[in-house]
C-alpha positions as CSV (number, residue, x, y, z in Angstrom):
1,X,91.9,129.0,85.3
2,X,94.7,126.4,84.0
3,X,93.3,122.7,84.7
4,X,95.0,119.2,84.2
5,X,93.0,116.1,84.3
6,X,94.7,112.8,85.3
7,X,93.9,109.1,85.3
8,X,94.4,107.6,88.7
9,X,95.7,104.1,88.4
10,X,99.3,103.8,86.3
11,X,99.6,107.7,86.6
12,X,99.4,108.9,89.9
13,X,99.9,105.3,92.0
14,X,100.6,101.7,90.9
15,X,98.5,99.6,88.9
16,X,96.9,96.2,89.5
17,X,95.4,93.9,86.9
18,X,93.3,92.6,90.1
19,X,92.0,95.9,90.9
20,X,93.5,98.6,94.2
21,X,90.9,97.0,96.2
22,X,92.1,98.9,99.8
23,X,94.1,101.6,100.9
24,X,97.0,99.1,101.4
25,X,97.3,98.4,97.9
26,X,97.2,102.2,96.7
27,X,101.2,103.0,96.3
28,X,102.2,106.0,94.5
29,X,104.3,106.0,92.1
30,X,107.6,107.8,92.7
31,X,107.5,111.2,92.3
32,X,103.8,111.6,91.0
33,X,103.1,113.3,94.5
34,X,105.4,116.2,94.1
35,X,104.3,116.8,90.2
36,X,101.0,117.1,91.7
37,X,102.6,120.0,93.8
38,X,104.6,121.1,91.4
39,X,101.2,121.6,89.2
40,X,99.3,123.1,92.2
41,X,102.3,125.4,92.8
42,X,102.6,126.8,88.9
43,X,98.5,127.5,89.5
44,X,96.8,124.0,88.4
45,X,93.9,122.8,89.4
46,X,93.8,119.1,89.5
47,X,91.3,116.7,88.6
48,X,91.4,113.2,88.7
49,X,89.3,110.9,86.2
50,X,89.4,107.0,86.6
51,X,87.4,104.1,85.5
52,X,86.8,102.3,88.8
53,X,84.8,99.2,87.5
54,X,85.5,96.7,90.8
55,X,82.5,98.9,92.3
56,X,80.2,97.2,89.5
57,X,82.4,93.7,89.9
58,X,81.7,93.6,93.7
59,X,85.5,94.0,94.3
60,X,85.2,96.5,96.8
61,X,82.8,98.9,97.7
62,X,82.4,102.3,97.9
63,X,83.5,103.2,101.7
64,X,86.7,101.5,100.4
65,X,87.2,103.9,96.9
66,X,86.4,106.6,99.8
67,X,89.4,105.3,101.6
68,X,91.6,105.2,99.0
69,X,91.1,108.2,98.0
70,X,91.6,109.8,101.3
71,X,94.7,108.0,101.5
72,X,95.6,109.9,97.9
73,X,94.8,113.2,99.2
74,X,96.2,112.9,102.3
75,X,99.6,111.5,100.6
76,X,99.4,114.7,98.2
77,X,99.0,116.9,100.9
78,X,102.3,115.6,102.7
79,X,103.7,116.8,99.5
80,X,102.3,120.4,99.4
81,X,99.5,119.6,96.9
82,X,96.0,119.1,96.3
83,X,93.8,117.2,94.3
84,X,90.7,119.4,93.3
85,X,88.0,116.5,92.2
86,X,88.4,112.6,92.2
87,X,85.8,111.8,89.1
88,X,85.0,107.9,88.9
89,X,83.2,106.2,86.2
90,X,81.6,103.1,88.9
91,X,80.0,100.7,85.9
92,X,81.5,97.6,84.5
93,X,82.9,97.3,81.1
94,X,79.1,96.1,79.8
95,X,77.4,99.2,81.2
96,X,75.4,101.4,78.6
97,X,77.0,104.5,80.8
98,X,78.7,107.9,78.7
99,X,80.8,108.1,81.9
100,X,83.2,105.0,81.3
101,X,86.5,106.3,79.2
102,X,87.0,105.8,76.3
103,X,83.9,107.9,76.2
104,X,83.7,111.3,77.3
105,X,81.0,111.8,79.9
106,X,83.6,111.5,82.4
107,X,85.6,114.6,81.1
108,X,82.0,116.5,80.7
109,X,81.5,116.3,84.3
110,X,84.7,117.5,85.2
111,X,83.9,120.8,82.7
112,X,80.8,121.0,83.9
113,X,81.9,121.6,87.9
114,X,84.8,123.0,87.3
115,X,82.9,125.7,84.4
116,X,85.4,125.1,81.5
117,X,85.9,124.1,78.5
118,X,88.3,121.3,77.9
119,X,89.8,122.4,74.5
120,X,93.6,122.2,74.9
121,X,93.4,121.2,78.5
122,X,96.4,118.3,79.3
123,X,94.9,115.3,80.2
124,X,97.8,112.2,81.0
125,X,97.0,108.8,81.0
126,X,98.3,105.4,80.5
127,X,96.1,103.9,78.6
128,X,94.6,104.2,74.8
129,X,90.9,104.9,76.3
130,X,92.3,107.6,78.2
131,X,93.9,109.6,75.2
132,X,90.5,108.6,73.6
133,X,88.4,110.4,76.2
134,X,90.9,112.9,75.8
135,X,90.0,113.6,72.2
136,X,86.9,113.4,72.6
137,X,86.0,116.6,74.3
138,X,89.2,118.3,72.4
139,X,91.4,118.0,75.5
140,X,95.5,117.7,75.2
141,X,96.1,113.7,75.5
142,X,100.0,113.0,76.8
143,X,100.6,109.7,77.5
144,X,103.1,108.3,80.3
145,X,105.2,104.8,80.6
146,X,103.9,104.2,83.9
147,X,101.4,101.7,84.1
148,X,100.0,100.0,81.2
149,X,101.5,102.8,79.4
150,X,104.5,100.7,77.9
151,X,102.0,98.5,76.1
152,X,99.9,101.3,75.0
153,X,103.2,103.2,73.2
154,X,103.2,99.9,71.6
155,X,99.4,99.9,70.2
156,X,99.1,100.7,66.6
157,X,95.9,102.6,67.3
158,X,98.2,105.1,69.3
159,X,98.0,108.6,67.8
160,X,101.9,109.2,66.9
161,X,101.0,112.9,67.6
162,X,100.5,112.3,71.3
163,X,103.4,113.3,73.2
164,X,104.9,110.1,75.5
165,X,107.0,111.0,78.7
166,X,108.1,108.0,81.2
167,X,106.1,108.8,84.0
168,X,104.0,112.0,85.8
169,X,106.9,113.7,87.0
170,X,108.5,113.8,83.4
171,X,105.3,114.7,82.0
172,X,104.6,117.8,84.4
173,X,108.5,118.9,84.0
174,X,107.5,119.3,80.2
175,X,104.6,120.6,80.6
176,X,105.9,123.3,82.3
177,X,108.7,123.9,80.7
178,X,106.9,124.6,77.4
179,X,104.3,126.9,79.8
180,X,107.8,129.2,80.8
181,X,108.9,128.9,77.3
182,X,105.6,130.1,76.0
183,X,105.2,133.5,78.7
């Protein structure tokens, strides 16, 4: 099984330093639809892991997360793709939790239901705890642009290793390039 493990927010759709709060306020970014496709289509399954701390904030609640998301799939779908498993970490910055990233009890539930191990699996993200999730459970980190990915590049904690496209699509057009080049 080939898996690839995204964050949500500045990778897939928009970001928001106030929080995507309602349906109305999840855009995707362009072309991040059609990569998803384009990742279902070359036999990826795709699983989505985001910090959503506006449930533990009071921001919104969780019929709205529930809407966004089907908004998300729905908008993937009228691309040809499919999102396997939305994963959401719901504590606040504070919490005690394993699940918020930069740890990696996020990325363990995801290996857990999807019976995997995450060594070498791409994970994209546009922010430093993402890669550092990443890492953790031995998972490929790429970093993208889009989002609070700019400001990331810039962070000296950055691994120059990790691999840095503009955005999804870019990422996933590399990715499976190096896959042909590899078969």
């Amino acid at each position: 099984m080939k898996l690839i493990i995204l964050d949500r927010d500045g990778v897939i759709n928009d970001d928001s330093d106030a929080f995507i709060k309602s349906p109305d306020e999840w855009n995707p970014i362009p072309g991040s639809l059609s990569a998803i496709a384009k990742l279902n289509q070359a036999g990826y399954r795709v699983a989505v892991a985001t910090n959503q701390s506006g449930l533990a904030r009071g921001l919104f609640t969780i019929d709205e997360l529930n809407a966004i998301h089907k908004k998300m799939h729905l908008a993937v779908a009228s691309e040809g793709g499919r999102i396997d498993g939305i994963f959401f970490c719901p504590h606040g910055p504070e919490s005690a939790c394993d699940c918020r990233k930069p740890k990696p009890g996020l990325l363990q539930q995801i290996a857990e239901r999807f019976y995997t191990n995450l060594e070498g699996i791409p994970c994209i993200g546009d922010s430093l705890r993402d890669l550092q999730a990443a890492q953790a459970v031995g998972a490929t980190p790429i970093l993208v642009r889009s989002g609070k990915g700019l400001k990331t590049a810039a962070d000296p904690q950055l691994d120059p290793a990790i691999p840095i496209y503009n955005n999804l699509s870019e990422a996933v057009a590399a990715l499976l390039e190096q896959e042909e080049v590899n078969t």
